[in-house]
Z-matrix of the N, CA and C atoms (Angstrom, degrees):
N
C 1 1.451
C 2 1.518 1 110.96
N 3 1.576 2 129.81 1 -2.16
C 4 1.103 3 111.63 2 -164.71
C 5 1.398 4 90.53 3 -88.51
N 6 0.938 5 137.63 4 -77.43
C 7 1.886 6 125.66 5 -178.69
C 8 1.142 7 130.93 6 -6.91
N 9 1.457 8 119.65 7 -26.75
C 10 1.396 9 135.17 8 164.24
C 11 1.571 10 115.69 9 -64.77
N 12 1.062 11 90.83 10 -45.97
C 13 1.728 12 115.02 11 -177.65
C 14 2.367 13 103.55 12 -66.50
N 15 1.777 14 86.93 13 -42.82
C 16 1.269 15 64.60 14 -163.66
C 17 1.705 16 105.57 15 -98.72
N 18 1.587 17 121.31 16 22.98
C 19 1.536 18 122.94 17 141.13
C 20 0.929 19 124.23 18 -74.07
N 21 1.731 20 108.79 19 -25.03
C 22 1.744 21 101.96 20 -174.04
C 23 1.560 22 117.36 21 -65.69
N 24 1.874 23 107.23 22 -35.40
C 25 1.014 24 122.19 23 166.07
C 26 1.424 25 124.33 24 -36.17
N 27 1.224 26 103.58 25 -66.91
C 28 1.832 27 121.33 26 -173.19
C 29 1.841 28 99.59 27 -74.09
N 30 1.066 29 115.00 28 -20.82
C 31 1.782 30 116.61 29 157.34
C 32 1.552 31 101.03 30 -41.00
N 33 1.268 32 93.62 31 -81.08
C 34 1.640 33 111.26 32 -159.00
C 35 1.197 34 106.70 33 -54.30
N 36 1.374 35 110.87 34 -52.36
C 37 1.917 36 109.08 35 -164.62
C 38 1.545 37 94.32 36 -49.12
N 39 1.464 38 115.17 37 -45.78
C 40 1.413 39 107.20 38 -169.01
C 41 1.116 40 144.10 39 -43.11
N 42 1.964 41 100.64 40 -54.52
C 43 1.329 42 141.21 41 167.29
C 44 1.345 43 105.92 42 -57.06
N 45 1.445 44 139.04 43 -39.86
C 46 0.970 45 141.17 44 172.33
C 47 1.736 46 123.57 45 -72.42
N 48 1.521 47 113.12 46 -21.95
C 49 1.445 48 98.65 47 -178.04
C 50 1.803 49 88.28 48 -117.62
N 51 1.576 50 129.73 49 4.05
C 52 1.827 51 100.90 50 135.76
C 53 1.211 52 128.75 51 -53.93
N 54 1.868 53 108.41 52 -53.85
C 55 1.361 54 104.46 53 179.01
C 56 1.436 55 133.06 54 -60.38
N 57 1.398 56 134.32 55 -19.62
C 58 0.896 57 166.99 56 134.66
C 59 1.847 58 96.70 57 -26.14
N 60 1.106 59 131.05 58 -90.28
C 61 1.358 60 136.70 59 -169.29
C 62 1.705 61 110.62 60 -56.31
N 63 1.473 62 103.42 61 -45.51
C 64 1.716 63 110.64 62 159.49
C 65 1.470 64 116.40 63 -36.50
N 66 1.138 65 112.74 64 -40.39
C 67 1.591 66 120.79 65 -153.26
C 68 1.544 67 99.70 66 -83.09
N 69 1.534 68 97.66 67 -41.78
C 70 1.724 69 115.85 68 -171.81
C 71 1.493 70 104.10 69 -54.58
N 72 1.273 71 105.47 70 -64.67
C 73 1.789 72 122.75 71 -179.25
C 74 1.514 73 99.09 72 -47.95
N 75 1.424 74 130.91 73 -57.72
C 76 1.529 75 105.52 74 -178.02
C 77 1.208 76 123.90 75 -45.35
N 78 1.670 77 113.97 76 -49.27
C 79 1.267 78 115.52 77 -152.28
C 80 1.755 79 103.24 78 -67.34
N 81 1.147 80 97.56 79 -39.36
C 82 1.840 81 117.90 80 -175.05
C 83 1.956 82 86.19 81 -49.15
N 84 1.221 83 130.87 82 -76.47
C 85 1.241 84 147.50 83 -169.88
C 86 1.363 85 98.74 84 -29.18
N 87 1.114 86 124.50 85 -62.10
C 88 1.705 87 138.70 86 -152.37
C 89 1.317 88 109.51 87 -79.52
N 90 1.704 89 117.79 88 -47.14
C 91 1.211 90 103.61 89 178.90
C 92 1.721 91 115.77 90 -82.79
N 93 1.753 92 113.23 91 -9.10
C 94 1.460 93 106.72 92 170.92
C 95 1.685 94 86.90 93 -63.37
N 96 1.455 95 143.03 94 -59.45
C 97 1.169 96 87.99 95 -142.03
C 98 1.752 97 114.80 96 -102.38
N 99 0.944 98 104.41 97 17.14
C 100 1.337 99 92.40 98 179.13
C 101 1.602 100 110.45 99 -101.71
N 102 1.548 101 119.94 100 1.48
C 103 1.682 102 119.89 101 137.40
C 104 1.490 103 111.28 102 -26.78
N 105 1.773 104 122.91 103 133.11
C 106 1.487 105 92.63 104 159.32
C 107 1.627 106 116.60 105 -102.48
N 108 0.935 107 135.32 106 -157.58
C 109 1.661 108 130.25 107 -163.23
C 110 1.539 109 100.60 108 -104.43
N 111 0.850 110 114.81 109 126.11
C 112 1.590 111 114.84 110 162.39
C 113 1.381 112 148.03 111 -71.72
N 114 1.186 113 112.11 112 105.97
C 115 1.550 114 142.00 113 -179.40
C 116 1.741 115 118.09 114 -32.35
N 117 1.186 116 117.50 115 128.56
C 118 1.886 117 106.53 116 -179.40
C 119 1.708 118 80.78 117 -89.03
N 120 1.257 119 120.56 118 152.81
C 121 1.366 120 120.74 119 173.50
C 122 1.986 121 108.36 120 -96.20
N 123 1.331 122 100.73 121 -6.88
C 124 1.570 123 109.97 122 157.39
C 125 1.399 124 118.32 123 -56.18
N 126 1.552 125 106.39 124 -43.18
C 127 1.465 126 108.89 125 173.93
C 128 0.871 127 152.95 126 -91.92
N 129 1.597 128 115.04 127 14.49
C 130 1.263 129 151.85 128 -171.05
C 131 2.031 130 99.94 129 -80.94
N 132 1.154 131 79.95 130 134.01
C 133 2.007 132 95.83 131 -164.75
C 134 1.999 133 100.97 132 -117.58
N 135 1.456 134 99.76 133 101.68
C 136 1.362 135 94.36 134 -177.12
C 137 1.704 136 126.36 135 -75.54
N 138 1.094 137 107.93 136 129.83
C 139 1.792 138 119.71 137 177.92
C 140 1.179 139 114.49 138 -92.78
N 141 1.401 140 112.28 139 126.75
C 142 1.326 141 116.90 140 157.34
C 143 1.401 142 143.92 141 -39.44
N 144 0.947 143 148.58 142 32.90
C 145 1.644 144 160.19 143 -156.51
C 146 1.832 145 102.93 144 3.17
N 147 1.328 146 91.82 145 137.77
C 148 1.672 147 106.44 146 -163.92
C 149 1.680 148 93.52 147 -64.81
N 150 1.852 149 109.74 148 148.91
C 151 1.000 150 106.97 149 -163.68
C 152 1.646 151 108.09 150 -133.55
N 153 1.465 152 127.64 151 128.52
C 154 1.421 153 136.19 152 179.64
C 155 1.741 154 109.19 153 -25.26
N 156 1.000 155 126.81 154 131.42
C 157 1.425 156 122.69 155 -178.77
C 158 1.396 157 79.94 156 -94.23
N 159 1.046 158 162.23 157 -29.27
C 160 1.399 159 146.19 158 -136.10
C 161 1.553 160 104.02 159 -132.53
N 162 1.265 161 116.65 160 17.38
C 163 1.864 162 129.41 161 -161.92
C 164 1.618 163 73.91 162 -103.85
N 165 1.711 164 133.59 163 147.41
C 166 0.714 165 127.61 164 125.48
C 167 1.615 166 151.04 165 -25.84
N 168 1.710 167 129.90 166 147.27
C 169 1.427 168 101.22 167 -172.19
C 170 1.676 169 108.25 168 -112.18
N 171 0.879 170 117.01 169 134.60
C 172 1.640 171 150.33 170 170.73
C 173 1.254 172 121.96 171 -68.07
N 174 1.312 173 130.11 172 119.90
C 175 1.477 174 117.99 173 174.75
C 176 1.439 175 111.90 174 -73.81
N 177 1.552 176 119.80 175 150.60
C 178 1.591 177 127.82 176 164.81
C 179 1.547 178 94.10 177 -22.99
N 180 1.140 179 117.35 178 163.16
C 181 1.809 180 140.17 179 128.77
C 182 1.600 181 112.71 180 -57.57
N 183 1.500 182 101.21 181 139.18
C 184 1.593 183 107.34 182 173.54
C 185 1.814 184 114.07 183 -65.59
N 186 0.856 185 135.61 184 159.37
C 187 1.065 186 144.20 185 -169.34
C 188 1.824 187 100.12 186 -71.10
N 189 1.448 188 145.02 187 136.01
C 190 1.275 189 106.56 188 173.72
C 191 1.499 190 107.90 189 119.26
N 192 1.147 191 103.99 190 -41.48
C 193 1.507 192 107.61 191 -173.71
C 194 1.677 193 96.78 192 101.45
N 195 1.253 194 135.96 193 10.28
C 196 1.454 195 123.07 194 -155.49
C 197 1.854 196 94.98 195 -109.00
N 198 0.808 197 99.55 196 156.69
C 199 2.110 198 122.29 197 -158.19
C 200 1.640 199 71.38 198 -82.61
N 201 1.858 200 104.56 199 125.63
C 202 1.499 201 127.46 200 172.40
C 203 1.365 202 105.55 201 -56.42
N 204 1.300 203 150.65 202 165.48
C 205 1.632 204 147.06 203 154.95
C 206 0.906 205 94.14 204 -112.21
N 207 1.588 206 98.82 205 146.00
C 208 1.497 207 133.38 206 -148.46
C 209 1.331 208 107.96 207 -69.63
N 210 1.654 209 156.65 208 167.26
C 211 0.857 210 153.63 209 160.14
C 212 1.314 211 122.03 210 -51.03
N 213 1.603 212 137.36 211 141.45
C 214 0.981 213 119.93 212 166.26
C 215 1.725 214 132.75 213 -75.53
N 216 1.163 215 141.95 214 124.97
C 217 1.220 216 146.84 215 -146.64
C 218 2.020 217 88.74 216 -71.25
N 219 1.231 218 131.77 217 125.50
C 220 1.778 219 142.13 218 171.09
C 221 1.957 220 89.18 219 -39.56
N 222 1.514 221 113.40 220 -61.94
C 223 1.371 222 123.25 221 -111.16
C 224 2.252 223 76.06 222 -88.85
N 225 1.482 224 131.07 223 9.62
C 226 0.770 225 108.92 224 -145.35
C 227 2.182 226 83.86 225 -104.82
N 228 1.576 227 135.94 226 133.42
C 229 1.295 228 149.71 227 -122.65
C 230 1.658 229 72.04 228 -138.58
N 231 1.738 230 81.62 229 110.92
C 232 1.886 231 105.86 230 139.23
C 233 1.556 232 140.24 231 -59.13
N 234 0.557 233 122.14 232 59.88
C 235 1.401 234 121.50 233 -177.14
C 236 1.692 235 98.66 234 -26.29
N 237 2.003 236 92.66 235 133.59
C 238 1.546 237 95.55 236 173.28
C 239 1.578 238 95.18 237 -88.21
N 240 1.660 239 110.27 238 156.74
C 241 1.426 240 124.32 239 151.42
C 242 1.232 241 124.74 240 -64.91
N 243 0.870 242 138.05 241 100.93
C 244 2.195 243 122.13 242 178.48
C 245 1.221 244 98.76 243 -40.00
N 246 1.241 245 107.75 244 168.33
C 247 1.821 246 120.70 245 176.54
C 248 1.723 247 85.86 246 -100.68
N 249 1.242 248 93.69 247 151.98
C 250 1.425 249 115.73 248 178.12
C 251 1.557 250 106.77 249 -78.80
N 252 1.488 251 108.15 250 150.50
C 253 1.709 252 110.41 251 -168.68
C 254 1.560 253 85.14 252 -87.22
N 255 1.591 254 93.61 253 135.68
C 256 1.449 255 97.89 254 158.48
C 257 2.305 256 104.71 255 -131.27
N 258 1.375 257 81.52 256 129.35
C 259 1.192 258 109.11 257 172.97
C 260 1.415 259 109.32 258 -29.61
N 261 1.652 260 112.81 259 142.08
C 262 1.767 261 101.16 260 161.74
C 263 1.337 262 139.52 261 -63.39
N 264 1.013 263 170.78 262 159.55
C 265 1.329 264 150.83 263 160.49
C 266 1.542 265 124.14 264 -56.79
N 267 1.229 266 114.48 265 120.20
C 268 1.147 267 107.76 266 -155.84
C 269 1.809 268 121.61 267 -82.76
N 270 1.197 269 160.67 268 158.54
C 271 1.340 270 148.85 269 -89.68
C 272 1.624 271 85.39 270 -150.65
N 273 1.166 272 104.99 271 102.38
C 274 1.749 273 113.70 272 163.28
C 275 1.753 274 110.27 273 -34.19
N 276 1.249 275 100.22 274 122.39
C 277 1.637 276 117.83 275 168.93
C 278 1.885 277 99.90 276 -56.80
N 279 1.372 278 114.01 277 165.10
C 280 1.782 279 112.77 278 150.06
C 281 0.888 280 134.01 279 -62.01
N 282 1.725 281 92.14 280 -35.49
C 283 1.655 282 105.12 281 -179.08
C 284 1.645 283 112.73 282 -69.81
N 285 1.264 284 108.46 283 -35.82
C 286 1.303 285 106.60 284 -179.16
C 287 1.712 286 113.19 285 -70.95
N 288 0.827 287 114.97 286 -39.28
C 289 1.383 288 128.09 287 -176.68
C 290 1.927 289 110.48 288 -70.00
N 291 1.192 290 119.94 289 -24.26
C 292 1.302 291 126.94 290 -178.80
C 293 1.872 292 94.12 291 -122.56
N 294 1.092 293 97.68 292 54.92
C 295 1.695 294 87.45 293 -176.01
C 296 1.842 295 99.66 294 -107.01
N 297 1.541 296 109.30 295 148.34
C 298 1.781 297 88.52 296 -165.39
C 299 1.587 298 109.06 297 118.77
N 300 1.933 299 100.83 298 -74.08
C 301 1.317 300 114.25 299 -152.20
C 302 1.680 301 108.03 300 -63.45
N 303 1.490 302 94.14 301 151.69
C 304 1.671 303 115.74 302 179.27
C 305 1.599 304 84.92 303 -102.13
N 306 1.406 305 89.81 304 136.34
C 307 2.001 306 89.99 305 175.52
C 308 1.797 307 86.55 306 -106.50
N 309 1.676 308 113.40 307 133.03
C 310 1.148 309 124.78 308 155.88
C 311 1.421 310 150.40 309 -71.21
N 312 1.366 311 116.81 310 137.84
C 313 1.803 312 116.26 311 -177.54
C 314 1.527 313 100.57 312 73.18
N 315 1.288 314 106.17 313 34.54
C 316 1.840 315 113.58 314 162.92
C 317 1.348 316 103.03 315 47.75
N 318 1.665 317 106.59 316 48.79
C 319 1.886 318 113.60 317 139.85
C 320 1.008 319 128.08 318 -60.75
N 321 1.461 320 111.38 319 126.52
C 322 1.872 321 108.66 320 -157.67
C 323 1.952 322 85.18 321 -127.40
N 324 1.140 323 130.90 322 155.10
C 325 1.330 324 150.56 323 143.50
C 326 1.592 325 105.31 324 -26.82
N 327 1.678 326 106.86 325 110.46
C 328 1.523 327 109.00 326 159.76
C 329 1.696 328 124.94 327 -95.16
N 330 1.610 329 108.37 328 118.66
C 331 2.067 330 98.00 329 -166.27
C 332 1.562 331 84.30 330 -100.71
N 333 1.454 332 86.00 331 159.11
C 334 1.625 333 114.17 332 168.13
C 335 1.583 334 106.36 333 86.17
N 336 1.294 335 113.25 334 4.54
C 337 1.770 336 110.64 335 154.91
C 338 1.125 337 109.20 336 -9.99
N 339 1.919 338 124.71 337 165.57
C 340 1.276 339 120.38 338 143.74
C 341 1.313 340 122.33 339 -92.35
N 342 1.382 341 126.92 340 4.55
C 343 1.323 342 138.21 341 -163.42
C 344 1.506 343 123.71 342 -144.76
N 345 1.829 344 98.53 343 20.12
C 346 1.717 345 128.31 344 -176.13
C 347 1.458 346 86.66 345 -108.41
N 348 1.862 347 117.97 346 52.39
C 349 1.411 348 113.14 347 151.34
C 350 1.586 349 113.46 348 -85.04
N 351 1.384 350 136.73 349 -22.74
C 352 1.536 351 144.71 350 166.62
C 353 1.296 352 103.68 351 -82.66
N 354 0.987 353 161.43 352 104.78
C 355 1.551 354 142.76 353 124.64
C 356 1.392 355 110.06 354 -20.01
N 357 1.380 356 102.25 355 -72.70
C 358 1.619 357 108.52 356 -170.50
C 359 1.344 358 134.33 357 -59.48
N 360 0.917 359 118.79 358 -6.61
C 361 1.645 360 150.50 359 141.54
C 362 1.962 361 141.51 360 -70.88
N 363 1.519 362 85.17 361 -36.16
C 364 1.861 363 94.07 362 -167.47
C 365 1.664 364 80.67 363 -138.54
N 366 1.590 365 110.07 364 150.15
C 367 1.174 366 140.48 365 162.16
C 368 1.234 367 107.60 366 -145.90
N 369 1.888 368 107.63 367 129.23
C 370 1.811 369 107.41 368 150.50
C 371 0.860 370 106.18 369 -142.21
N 372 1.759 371 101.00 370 159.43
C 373 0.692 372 102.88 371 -134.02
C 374 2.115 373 95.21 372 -162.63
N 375 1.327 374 128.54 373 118.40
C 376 1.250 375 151.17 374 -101.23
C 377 1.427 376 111.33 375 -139.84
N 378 1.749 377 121.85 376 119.35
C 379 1.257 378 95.37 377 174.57
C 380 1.991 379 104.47 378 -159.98
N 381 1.228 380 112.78 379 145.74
C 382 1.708 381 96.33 380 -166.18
C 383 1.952 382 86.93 381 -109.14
N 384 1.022 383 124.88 382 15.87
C 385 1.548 384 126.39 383 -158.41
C 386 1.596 385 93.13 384 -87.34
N 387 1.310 386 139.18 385 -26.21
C 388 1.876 387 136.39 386 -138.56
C 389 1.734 388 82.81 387 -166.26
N 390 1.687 389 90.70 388 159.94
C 391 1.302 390 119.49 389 -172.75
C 392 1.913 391 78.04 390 -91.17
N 393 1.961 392 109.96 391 170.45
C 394 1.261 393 125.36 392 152.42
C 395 1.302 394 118.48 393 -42.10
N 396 1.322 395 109.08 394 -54.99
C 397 1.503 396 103.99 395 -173.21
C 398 2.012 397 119.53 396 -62.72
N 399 1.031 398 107.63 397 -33.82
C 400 1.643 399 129.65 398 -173.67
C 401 1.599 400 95.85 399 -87.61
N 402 1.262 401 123.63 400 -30.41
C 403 1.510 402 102.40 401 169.59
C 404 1.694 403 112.16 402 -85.06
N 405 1.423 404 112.09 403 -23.52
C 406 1.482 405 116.49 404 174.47
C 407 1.500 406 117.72 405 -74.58
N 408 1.440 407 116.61 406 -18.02
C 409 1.610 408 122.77 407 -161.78
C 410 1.983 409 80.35 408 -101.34
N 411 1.577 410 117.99 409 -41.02
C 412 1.715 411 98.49 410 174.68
C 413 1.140 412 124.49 411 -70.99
N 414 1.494 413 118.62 412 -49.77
C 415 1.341 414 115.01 413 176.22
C 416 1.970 415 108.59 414 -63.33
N 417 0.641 416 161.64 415 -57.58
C 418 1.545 417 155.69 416 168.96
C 419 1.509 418 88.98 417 -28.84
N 420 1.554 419 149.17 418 -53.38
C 421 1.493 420 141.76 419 -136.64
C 422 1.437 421 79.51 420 -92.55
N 423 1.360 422 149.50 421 -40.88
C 424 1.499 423 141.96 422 -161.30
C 425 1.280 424 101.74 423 -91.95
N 426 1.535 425 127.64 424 -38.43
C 427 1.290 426 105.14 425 172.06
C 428 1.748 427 125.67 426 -67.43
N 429 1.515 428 93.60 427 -19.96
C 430 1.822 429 86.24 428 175.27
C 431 1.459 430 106.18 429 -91.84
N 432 1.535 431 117.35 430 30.52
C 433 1.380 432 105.04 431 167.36
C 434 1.679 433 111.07 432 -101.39
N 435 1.733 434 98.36 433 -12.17
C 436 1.728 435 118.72 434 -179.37
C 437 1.478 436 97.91 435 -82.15
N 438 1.467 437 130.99 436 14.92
C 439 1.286 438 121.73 437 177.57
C 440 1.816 439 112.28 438 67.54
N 441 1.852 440 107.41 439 28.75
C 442 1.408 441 100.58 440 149.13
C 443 0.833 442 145.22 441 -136.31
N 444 1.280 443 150.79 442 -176.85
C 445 1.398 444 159.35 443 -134.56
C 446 1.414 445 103.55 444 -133.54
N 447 1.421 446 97.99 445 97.71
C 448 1.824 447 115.12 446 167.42
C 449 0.951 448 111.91 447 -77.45
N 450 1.645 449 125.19 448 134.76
C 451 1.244 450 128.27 449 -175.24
C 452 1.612 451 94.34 450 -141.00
N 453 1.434 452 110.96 451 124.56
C 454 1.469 453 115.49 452 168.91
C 455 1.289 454 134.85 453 -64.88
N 456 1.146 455 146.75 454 111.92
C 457 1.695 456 122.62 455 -178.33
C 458 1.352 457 119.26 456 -109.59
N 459 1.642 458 118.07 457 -2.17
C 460 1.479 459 110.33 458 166.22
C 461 1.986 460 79.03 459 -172.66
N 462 1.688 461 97.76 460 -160.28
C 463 1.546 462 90.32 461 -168.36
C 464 1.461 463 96.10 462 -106.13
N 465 0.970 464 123.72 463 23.32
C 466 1.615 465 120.01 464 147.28
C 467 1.721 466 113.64 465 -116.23
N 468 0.870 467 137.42 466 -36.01
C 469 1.238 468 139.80 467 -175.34
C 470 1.619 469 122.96 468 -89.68
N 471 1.438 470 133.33 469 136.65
C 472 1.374 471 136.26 470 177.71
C 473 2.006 472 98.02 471 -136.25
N 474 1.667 473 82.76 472 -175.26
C 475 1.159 474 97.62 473 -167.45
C 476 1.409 475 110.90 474 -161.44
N 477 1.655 476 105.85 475 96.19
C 478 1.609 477 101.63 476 -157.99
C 479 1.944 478 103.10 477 -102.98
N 480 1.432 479 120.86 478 113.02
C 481 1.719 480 104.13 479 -167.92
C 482 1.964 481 91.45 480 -118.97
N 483 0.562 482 97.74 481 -172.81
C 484 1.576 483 122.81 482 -155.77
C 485 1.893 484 131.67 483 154.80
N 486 1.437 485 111.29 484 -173.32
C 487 1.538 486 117.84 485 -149.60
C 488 1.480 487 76.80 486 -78.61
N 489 1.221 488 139.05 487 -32.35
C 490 1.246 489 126.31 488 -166.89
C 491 1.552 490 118.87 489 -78.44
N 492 1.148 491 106.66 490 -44.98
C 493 1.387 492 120.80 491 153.48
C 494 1.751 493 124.71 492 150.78
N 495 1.013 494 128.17 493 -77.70
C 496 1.988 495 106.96 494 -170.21
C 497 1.919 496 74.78 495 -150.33
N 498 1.396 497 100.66 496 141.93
C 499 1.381 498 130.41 497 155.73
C 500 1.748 499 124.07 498 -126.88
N 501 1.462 500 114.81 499 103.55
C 502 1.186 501 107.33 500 178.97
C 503 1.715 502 120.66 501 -92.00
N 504 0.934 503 127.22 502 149.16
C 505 1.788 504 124.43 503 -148.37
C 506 1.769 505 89.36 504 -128.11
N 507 1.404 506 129.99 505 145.80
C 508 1.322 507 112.37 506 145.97
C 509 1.612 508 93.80 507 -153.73
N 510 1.500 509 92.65 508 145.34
C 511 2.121 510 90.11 509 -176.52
C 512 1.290 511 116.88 510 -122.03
N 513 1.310 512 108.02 511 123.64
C 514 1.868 513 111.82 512 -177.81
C 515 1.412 514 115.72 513 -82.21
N 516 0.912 515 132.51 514 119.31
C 517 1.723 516 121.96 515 -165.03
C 518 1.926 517 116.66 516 -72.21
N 519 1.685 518 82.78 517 -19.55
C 520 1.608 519 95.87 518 170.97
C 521 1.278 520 136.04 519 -138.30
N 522 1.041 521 123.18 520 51.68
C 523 1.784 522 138.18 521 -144.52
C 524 1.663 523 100.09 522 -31.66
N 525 1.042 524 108.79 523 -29.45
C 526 1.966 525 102.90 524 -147.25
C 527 1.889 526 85.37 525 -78.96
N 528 1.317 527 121.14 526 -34.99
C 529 1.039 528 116.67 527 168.66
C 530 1.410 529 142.01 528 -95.21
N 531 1.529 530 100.50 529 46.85
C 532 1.697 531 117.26 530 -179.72
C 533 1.225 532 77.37 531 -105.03
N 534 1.892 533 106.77 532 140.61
C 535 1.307 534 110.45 533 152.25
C 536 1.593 535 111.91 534 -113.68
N 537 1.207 536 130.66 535 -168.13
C 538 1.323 537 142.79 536 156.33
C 539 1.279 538 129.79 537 -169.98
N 540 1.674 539 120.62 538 99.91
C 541 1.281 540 120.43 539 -170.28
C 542 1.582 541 112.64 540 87.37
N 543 0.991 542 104.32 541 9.40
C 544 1.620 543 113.75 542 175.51
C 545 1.830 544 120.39 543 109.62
N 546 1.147 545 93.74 544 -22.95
C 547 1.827 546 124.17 545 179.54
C 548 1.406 547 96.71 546 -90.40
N 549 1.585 548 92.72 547 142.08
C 550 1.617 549 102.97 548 164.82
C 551 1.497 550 105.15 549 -67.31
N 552 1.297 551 131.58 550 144.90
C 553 1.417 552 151.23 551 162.59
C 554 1.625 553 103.12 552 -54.70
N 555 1.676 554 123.32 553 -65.80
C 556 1.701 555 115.34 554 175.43
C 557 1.602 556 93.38 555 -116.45
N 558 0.874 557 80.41 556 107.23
C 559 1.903 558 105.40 557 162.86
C 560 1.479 559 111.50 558 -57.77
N 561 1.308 560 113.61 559 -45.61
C 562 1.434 561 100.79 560 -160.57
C 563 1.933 562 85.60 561 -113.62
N 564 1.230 563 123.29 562 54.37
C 565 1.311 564 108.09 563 158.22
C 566 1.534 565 103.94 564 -119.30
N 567 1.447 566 115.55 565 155.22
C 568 1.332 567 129.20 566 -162.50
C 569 1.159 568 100.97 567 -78.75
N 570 1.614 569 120.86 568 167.38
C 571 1.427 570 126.49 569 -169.83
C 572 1.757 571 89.74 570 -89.22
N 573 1.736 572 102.54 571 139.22
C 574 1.433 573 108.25 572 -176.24
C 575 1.384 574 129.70 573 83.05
N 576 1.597 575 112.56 574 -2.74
C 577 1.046 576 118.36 575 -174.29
C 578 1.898 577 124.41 576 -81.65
N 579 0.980 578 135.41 577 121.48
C 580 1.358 579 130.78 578 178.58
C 581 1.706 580 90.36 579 -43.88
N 582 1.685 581 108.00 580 160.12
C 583 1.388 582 110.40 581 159.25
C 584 1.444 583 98.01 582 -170.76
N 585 1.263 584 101.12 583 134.70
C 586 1.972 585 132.62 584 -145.33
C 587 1.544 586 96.44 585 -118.96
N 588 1.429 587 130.35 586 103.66
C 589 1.604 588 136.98 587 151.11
C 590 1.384 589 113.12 588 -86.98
N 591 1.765 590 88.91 589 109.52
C 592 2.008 591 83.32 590 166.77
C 593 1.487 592 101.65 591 -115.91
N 594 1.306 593 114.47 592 135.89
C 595 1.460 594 133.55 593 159.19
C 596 1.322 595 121.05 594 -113.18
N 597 1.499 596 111.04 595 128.91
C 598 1.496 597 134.49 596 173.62
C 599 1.734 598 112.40 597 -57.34
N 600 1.380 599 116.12 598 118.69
C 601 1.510 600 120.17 599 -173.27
C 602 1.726 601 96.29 600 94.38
């Protein structure tokens, strides 16, 4: 019987140092996991703290430490500026507009017109030296030396415009015999004489 005795022995020791090692391994198990894992504090990601939906809202802080200014109120009206009046542009003289020009075939100034109530507007202007056509083919050559653009509109009438602004031309082939209203139109132009109206615009 002792052999019996001495398996029972080596039974137990056995059974006893698995359970023993069983026991070890839990405890080892349990406290790995309920360690928690450790954090780099580099990697820590900051949150805003949860916020009252029903708290009123606040503007940021000024940068600085300096007290935010207050919102501006929507409802608060710009006043428009008026535009400032600006004047019309004012209406080129003749003189200005024929300033420069050589009048051709010794065109001289006709006075006592019936229609030399503007100066500054109407000039005529008189000459027995050239046929109509030769005072119309010179005067057109001097106005395109003022930088304008003669334009014909019948065989008495032109139309000279440019940066300066509008020259209207019209040529009587015989002044002394224009009438108007029963009156000669230039009284004091000679019989046979060309006679040249320029008006500004």
């Amino acid at each position: 019987m002792e052999w019996y005795a001495v398996l029972f022995w080596i039974w137990l020791v056995v059974s006893l140092a698995i359970l023993v090692l069983r026991r070890l391994n839990v405890i080892g198990t349990s406290s790995r996991t309920e360690e928690p894992p450790a954090v780099d504090p580099a990697s820590r990601v900051w949150a805003p703290p949860p916020t009252d939906p029903d708290a009123p809202l606040t503007p940021d802080p000024a940068p600085g430490g300096a007290p935010a200014s207050p919102p501006v109120p929507s409802s608060i009206r710009v006043e428009e500026v008026p535009a400032a009046h600006v004047p019309p542009p004012t209406r080129a003289t003749l003189a200005e507009l024929l300033a420069g020009i050589t009048l051709p075939h010794e065109l001289v100034p006709l006075t006592q017109s019936l229609d030399s109530t503007d100066l500054a507007t109407h000039l005529v202007v008189a000459t027995t030296r050239a046929t109509p056509e030769v005072v119309g083919t010179g005067l057109a050559e001097e106005l395109e030396k003022l930088g304008y653009e003669v334009r014909s509109l019948d065989d008495r009438r032109a139309v000279a415009e440019g940066e300066r602004g509008r020259v209207s031309l019209e040529i009587h082939p015989d002044g002394a015999t224009v009438m108007d209203g029963g009156a000669r139109r230039f009284p004091t132009a000679e019989s046979g004489s060309v006679v040249v109206e320029l008006r500004a615009g």
